[in-house]
N, C-alpha and C positions, 0 to 999 in steps of 0.2 A: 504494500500500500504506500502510495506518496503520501512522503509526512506532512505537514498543514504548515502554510508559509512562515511561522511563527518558527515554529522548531525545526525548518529547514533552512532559517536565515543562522538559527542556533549551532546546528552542526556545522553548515557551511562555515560559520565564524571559527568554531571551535576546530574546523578541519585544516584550516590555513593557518590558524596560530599555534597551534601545538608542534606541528611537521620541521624540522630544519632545512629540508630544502623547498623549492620550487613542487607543487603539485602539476598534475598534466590534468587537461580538460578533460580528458578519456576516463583517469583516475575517478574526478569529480561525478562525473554525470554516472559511473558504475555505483560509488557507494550513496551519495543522495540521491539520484534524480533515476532512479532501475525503473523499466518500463518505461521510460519518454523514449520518442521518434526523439531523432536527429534535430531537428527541426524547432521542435517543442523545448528538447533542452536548452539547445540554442540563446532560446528567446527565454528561456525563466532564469537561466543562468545569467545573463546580463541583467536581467531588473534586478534580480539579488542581489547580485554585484553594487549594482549605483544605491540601492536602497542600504547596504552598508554603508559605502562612502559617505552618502548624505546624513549619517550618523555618525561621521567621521570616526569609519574606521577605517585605516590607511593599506589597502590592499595593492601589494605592491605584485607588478609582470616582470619577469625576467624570462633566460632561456634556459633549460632544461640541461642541456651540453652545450659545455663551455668552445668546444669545435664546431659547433651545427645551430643556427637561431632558426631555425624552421620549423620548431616546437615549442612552443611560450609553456609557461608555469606561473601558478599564482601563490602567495602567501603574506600572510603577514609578521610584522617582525613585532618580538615585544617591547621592544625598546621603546617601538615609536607609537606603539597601541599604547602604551602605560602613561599616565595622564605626569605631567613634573611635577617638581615637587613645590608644596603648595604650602604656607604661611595661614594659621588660621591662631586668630584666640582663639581663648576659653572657650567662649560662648559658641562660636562659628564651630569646635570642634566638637560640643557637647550636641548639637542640631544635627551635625553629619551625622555623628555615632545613632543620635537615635531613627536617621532613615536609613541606615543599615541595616538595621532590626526589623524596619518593615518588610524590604523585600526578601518573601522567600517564596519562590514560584513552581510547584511540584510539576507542573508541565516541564518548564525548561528545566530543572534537573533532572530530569529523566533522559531527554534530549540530550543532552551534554553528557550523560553515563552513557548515553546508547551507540553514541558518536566513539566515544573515545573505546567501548569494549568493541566497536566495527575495528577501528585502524588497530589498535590491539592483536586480534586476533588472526590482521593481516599482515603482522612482522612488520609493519612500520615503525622507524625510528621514532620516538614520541616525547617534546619537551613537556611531560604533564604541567612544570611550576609555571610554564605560561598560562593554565587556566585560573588561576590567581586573580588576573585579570579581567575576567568576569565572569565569576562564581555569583549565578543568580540569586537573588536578594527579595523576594516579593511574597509577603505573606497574608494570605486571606484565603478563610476556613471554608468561604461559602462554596458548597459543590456548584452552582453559577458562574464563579467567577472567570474560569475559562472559558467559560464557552461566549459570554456577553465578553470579554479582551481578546479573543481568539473573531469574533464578528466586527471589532472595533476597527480591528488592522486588515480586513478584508473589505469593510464596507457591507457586511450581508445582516437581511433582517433576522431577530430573532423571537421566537414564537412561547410562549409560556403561561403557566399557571400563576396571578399572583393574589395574595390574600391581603386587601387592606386592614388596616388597624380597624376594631371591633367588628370585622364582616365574620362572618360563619363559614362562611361560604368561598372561594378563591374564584375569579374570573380569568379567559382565557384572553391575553393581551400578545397584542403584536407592534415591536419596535424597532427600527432604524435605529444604531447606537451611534452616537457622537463616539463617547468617549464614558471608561469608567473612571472614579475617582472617591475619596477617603476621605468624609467630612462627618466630623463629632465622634470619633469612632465608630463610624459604619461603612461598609461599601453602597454606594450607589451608581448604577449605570442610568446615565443622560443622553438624551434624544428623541426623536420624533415618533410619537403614539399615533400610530395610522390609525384604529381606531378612533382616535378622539380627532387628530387631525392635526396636534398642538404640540410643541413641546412639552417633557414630563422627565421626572425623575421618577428611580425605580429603587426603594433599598434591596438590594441581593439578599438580603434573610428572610424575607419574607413572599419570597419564590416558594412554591411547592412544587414537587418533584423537579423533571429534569426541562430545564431551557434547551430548546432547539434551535440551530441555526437553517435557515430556510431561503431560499433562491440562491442568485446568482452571486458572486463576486462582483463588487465593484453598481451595486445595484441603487446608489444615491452617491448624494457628493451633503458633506459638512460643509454647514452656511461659513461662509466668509465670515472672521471675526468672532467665532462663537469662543465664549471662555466657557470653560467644563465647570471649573472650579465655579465661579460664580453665578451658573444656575443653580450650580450644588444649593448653594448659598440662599438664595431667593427662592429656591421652589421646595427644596426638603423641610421637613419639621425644623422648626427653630431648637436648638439643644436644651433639655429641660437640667434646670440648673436648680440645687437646694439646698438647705442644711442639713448635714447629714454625721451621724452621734453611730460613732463604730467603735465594738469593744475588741481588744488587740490582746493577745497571750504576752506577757513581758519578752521583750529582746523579740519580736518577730515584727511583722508589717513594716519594716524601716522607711520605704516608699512611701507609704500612707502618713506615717508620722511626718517626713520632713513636711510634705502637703499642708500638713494638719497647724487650725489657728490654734490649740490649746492643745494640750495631753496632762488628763488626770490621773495618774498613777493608784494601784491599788485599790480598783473598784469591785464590787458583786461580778463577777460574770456568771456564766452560761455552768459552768461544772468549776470544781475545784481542785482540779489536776495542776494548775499553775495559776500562779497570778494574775490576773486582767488589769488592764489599764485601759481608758476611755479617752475619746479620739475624734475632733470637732471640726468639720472643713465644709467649705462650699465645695461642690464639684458639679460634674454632669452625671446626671443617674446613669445614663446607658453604657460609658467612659467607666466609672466606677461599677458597676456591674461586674465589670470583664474584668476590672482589676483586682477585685476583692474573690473573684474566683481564684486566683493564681496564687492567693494565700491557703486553700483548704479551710482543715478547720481553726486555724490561728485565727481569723478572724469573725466575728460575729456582727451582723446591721440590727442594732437596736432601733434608727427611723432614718428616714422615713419608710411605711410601709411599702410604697411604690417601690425603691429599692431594692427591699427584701423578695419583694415579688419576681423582680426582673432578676435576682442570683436563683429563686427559686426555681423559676421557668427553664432555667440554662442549663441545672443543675438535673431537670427530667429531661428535657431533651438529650442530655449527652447519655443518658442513661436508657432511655427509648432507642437511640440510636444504637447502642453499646450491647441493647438486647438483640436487633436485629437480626 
C-alpha cells in the first residue's frame, strides 16, 4: 500500500538524512513509492521534493560516481538540516522546553521506525544520530487527530459523528478542515461545515467513533488570510476559569503548588495514610482536569464540583476504554 503523503514526506526525509552517500532515484521510488508507473513517481517525487525544500529542508543532488554524472543522487547532510546554535533566556528556553513536550505524533513515529527497519534490513550504511534531528514531537490522545491533520495536509473532507455539549444524541457532520490546533487545553479542528455552510470549530473529544476522510485530494483551497489560531479563539467555548481548593498528600503535587495563591499545611484529608495539605488557585477546569489526573491518588478536588466531575468522567472513560 502507498503510505499517505504525510509519512511518505517522513520517510523520504528520514531516507536522505540518515544515508552517507548520495541515494539513486531507482533506490527511492523501490522502497517508498512500490507500485507507481514511471510516470506517476516521476511526478510525486518532485512535489515531495519542493514541499520539503519549502520547509526548508536542504536536499542536496550530486552524482552517484565520482567518474560518471549521468546518474544524480539525493540526500541530505546534517550539518546543514540542524538549525545553529541559538541564544535564548530563561524564559525563551522555559517556552521551547514546554513545546517539546507537546509534540509527540504516533503516526510519524511509526513512519520513521518503519523507514529506518526498511534500509536496515537492506545492508544500508545508516547515520541513525542524524534522526536526532527530527525525532517527532506531537502529542494528542484523541483517536481523530490523525485522521482531521492527515485531511488538513491533503485538503480532503472529512465525515463524522459529533456529540455537542448536553445533546444525547451525536449528529452526523461533514467538514472541509483548514487546519487543526490546541486552545485551552483541547484539540480543535477548524473549517468549513458544508452542512451548515459556515465556518465552525470542532473539539476532537467529543467525536464518537471513527472520523473519515472522504473525496478527492486537493478538493477546496483555504480562504486567503484565514488565522487557525484565532477562530480557535472566537468560535470555541471561552475557557471556564474558577476557584479551585485541592487537597495534596505532603511532598507531592509540586506543579500545582508553585501555581497555587496559598498552601495550608496539615489539613483533614481524604484517609490518613499521610498528611494532607490544602491548595488554593485560579485555573481553567478542563487544563486542571488533565493535570490533576497525572497526580493519581496524591491528589484530591475538594471544589468546585464541576471539577471533580470533569477528573470523574476521564477517570470512567479510561476505564471503559481499558475494558474494551
Amino acid at each position: 500500500m502507498v503510505a499517505r503523503k504525510s509519512e511518505r514526506l517522513m520517510n523520504l526525509l528520514i531516507m536522505l538524512l540518515v544515508q552517507r552517500r548520495y541515494v539513486s532515484k531507482e533506490r527511492i521510488r523501490e522502497f517508498l513509492y512500490p507500485g507507481e508507473s514511471l510516470d506517476a513517481f516521476e511526478k510525486k517525487f518532485e512535489r515531495d521534493k519542493e514541499e520539503l525544500r519549502s520547509l526548508g529542508v536542504p536536499i542536496e543532488v550530486g552524482t552517484l560516481d565520482a567518474y560518471f554524472d549521468d546518474e544524480v543522487g539525493y540526500r541530505i547532510r546534517p550539518d546543514q538540516f540542524a538549525l545553529p546554535e541559538i541564544s535564548l533566556e530563561a524564559d525563551e528556553a522555559a517556552v521551547i522546553g514546554l513545546a517539546g513536550k507537546v509534540w509527540e505524533h504516533a503516526r510519524l513515529a511509526e513512519a520513521a521506525t518503519d523507514a529506518v527497519r526498511k534500509l536496515t534490513a537492506s545492508g544500508v550504511p545508516l547515520d541513525l544520530s542524524a534522526l536526532d534531528l527530527v525525532q517527532p514531537r506531537i502529542g494528542a490522545d484523541e483517536p481523530a487527530f490523525d485522521v482531521f491533520w492527515e485531511a488538513t495536509q491533503e485538503r480532503s473532507a472529512v465525515e463524522f459523528d459529533y456529540r455537542r455539549p448536553g445533546a444525547v444524541e451525536a449528529t452526523r457532520r461533514h467538514l472541509q478542515p483548514w487546519g487543526v490546533v490546541r486552545y485551552s487545553g483541547r484539540w480543535y479542528a477548524v473549517g468549513f461545515d458544508v452542512d451548515r455552510q459556515h465556518e465552525r470549530v470542532f473539539r476532537l473529544s467529543r467525536i464518537v467513533g471513527a472520523a473519515t476522510i472522504t473525496g478527492l485530494p486537493g478538493a477546496y483551497d483555504v480562504p486567503a488570510g484565514t488565522d487557525i489560531r484565532e477562530m480557535a479563539r472566537r468560535l470555541a467555548p471561552a475557557p471556564e476559569r474558577a476557584h479551585i481548593s485541592l487537597l495534596a498528600r505532603a511532598d507531592t503535587g509540586h506543579g500545582l503548588r508553585r501555581d497555587a495563591a496559598s498552601v495550608e499545611e496539615g489539613v483533614t484529608g481524604p484517609d490518613d495514610d499521610t498528611r494532607w495539605d490544602r491548595l488554593t488557585l485560579e485555573g481553567n477546569i478542563t487544563v486542571l482536569a488533565d493535570e490533576v489526573l497525572t497526580y493519581g491518588d496524591h491528589i484530591y478536588v475538594e471544589s468546585p464540583p464541576r471539577l471533580r466531575e470533569a477528573v470523574v468522567d476521564r477517570l470512567t472513560r479510561l476505564v471503559e476504554a481499558g475494558a474494551r
